[in-house]
TIVO-2410 file (N, C-alpha, C; in nm, 3 decimals):
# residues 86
REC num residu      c1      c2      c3 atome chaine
REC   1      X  -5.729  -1.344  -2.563     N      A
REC   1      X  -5.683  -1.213  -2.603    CA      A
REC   1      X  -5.604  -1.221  -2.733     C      A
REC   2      X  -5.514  -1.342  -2.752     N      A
REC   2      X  -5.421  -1.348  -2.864    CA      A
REC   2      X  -5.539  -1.402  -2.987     C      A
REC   3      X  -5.647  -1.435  -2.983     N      A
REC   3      X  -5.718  -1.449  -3.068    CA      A
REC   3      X  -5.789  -1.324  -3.130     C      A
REC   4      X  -5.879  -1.252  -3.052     N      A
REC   4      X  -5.878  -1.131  -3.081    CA      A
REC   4      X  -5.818  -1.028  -3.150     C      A
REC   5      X  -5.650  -0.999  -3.084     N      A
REC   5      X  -5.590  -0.941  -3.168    CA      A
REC   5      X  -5.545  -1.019  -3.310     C      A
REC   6      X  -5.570  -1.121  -3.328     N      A
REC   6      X  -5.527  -1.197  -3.428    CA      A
REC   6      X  -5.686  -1.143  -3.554     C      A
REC   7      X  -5.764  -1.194  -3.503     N      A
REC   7      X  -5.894  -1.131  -3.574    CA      A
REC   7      X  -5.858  -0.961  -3.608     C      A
REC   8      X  -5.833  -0.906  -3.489     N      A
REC   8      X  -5.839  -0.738  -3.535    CA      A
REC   8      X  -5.723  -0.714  -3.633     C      A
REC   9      X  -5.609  -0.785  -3.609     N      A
REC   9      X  -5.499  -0.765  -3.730    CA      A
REC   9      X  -5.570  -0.824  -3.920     C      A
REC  10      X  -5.690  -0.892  -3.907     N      A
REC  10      X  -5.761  -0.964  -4.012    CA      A
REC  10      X  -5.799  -0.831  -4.080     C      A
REC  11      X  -5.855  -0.746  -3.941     N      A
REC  11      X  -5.948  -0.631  -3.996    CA      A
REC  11      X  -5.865  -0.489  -4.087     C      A
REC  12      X  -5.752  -0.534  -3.971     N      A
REC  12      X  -5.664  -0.398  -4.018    CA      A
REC  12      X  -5.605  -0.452  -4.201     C      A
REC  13      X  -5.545  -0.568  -4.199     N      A
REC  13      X  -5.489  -0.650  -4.317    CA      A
REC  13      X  -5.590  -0.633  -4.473     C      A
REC  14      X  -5.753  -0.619  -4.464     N      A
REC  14      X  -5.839  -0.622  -4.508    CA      A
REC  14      X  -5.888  -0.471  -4.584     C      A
REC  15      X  -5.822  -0.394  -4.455     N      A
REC  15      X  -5.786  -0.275  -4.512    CA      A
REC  15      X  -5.693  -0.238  -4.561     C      A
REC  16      X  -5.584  -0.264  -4.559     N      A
REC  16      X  -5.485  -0.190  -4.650    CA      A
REC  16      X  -5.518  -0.281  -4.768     C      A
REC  17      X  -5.526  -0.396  -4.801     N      A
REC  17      X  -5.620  -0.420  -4.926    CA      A
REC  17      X  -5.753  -0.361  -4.996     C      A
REC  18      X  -5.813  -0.301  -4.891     N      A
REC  18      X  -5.890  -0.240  -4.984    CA      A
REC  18      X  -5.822  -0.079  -5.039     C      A
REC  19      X  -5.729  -0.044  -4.965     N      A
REC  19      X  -5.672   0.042  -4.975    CA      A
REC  19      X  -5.569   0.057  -5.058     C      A
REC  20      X  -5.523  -0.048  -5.142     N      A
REC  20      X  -5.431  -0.056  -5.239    CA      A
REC  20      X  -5.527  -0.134  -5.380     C      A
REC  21      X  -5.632  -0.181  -5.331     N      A
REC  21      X  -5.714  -0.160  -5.439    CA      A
REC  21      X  -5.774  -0.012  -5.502     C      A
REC  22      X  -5.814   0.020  -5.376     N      A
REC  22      X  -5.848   0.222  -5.445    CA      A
REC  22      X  -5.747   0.292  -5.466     C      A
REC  23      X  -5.646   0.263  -5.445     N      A
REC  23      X  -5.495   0.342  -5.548    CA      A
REC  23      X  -5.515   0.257  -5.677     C      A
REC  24      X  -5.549   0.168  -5.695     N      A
REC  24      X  -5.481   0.098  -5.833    CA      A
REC  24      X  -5.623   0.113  -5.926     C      A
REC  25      X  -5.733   0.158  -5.836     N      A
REC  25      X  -5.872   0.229  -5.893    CA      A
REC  25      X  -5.941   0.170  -6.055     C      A
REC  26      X  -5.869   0.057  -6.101     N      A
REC  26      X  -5.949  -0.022  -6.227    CA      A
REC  26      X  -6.069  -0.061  -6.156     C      A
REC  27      X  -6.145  -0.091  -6.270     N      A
REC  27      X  -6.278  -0.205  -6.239    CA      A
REC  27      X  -6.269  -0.292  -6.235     C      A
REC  28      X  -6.341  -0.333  -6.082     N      A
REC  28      X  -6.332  -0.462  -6.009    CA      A
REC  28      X  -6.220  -0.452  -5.952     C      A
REC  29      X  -6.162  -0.354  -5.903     N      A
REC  29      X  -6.014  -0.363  -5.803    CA      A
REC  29      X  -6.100  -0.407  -5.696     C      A
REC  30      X  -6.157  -0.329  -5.651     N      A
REC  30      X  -6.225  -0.375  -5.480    CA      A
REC  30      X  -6.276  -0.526  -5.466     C      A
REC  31      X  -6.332  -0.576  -5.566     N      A
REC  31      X  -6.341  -0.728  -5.573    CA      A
REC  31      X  -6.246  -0.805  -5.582     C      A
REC  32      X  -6.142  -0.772  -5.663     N      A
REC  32      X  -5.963  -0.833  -5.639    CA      A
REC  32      X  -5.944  -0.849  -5.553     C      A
REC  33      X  -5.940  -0.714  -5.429     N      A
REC  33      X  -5.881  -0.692  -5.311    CA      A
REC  33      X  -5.913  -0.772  -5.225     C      A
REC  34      X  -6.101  -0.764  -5.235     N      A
REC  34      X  -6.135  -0.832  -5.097    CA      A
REC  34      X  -6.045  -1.009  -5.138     C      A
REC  35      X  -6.049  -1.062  -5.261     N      A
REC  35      X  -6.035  -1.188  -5.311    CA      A
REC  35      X  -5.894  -1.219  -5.258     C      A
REC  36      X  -5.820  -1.128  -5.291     N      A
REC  36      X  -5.697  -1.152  -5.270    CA      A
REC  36      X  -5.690  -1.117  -5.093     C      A
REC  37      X  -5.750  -1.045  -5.043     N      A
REC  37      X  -5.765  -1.040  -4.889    CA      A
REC  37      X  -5.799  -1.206  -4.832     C      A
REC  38      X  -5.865  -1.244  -4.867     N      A
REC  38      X  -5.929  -1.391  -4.860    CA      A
REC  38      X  -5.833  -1.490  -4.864     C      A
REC  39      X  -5.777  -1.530  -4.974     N      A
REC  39      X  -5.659  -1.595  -4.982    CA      A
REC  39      X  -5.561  -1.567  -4.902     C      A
REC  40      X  -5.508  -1.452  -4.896     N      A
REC  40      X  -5.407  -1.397  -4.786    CA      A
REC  40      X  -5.466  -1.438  -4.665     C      A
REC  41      X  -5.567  -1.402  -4.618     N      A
REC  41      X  -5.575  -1.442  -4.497    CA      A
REC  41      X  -5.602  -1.599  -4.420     C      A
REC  42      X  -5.658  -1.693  -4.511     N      A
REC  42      X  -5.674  -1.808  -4.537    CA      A
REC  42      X  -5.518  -1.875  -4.481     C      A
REC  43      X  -5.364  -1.813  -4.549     N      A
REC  43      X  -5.286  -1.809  -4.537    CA      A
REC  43      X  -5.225  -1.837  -4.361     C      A
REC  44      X  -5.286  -1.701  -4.351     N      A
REC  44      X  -5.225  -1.655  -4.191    CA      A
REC  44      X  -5.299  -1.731  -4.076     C      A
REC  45      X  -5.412  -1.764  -4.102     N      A
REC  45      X  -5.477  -1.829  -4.011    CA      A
REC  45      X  -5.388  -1.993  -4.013     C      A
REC  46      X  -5.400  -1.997  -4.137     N      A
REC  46      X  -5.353  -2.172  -4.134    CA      A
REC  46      X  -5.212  -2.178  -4.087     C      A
REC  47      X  -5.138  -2.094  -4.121     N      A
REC  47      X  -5.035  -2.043  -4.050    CA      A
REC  47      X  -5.068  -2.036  -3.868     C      A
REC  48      X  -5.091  -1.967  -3.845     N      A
REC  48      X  -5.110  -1.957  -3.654    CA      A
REC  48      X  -5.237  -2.085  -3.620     C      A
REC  49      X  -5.264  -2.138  -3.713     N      A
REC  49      X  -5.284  -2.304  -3.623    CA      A
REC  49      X  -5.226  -2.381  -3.633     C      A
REC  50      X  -5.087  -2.404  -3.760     N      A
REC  50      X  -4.960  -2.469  -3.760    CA      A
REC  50      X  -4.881  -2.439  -3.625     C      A
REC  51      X  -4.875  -2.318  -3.605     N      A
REC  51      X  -4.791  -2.278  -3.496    CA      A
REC  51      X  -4.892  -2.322  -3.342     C      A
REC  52      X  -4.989  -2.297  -3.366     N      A
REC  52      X  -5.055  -2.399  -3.226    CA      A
REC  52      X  -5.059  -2.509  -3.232     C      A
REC  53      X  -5.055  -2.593  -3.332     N      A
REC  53      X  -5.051  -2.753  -3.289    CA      A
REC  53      X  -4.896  -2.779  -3.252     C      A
REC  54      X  -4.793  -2.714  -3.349     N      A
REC  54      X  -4.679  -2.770  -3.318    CA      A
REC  54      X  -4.582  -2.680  -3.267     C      A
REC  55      X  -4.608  -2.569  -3.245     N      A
REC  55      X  -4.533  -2.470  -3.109    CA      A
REC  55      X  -4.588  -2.532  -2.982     C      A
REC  56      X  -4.763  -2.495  -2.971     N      A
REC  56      X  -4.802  -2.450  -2.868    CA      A
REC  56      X  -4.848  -2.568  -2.800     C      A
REC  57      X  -4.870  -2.709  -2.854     N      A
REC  57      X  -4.892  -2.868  -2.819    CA      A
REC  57      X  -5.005  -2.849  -2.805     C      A
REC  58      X  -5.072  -2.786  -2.870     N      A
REC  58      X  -5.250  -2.828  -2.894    CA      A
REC  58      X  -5.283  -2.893  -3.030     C      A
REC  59      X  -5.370  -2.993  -2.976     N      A
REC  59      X  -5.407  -3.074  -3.127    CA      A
REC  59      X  -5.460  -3.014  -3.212     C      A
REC  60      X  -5.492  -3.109  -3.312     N      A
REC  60      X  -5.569  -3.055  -3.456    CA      A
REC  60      X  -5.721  -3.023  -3.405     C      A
REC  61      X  -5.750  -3.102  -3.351     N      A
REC  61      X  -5.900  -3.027  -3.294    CA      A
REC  61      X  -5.943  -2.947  -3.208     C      A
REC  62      X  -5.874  -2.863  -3.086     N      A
REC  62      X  -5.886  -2.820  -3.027    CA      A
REC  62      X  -5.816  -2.667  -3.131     C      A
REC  63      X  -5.741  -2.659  -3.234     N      A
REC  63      X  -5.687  -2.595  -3.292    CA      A
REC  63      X  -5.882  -2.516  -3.411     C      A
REC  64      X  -5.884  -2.650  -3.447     N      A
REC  64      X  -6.000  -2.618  -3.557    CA      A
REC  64      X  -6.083  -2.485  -3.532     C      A
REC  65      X  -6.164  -2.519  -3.391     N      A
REC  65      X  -6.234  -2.384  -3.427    CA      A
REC  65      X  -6.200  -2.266  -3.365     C      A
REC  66      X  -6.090  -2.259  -3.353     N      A
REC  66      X  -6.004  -2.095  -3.299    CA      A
REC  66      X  -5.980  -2.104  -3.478     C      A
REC  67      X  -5.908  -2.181  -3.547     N      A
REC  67      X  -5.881  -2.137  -3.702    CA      A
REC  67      X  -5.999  -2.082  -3.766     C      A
REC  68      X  -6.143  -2.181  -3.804     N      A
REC  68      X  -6.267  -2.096  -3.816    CA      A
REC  68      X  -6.294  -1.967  -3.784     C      A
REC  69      X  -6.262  -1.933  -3.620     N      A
REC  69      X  -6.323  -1.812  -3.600    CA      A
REC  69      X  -6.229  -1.668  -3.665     C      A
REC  70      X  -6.080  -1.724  -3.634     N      A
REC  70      X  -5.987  -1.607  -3.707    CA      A
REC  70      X  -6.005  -1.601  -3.853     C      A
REC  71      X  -5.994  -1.736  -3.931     N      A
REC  71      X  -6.026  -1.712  -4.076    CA      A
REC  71      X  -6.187  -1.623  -4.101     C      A
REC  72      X  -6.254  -1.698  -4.072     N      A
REC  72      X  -6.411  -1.706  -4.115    CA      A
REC  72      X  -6.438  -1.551  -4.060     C      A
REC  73      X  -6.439  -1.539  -3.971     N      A
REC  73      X  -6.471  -1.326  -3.880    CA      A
REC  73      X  -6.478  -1.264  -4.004     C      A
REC  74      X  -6.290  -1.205  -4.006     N      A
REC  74      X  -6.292  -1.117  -4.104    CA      A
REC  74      X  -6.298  -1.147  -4.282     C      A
REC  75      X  -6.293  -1.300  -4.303     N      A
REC  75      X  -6.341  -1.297  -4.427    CA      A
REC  75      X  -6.480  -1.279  -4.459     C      A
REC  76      X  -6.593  -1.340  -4.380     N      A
REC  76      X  -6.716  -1.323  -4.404    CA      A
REC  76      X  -6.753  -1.159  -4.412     C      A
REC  77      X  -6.707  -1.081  -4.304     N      A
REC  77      X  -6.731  -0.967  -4.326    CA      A
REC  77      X  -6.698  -0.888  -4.404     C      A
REC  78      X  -6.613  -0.912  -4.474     N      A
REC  78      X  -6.529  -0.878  -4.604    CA      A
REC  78      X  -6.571  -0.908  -4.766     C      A
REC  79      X  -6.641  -1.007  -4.751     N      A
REC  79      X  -6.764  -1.050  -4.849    CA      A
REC  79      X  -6.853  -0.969  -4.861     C      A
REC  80      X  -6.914  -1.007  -4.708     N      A
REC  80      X  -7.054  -0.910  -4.707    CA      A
REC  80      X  -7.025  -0.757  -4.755     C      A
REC  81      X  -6.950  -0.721  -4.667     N      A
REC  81      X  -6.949  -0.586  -4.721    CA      A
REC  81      X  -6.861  -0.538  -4.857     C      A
REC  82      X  -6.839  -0.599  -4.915     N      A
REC  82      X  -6.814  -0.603  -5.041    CA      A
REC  82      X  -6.960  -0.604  -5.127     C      A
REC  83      X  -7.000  -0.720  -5.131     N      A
REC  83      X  -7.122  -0.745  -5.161    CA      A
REC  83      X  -7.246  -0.637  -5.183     C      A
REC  84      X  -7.247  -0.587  -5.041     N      A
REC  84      X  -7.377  -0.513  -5.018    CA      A
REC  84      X  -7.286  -0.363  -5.071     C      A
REC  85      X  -7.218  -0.286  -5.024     N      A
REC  85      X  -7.143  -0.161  -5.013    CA      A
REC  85      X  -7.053  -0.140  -5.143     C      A
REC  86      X  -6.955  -0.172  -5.170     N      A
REC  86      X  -6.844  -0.180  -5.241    CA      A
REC  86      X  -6.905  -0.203  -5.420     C      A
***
């Protein structure tokens, strides 16, 4: 469950970036955004698997692909639809 909401906070985070890219409305803001969404989130993930190996006493590997799935979700989709839409 705490993964999930961790992903859906990716989704919500992804938006107010794109959403402070369409206030700031130059060309190529929305490509900034998602970019800088990316990095930011890159951030938070590596962040909450710091805090699971050494809060929660799970190793580095059992950590790895819960980090993949929270990073990778909402960045890939954030590409794509950049990509194709945006």
């Amino acid at each position: 469950m705490r993964t999930a909401l961790i992903i859906l906070l990716g989704f919500v985070v992804w938006g107010l970036c794109l959403g402070v890219g369409r206030m700031i409305g130059a060309r190529g803001a929305m490509g900034a955004a998602t970019a800088i969404f990316c990095v930011v989130w890159l951030i938070v993930a590596g962040v909450n698997m710091w805090m699971g190996v050494t809060k929660a006493g799970y190793s580095f590997r059992e950590e790895l692909p819960i980090f993949l799935v929270i990073f990778l979700l909402p960045a890939i989709v954030a590409v794509v639809v950049k990509w194709k839409f945006l």
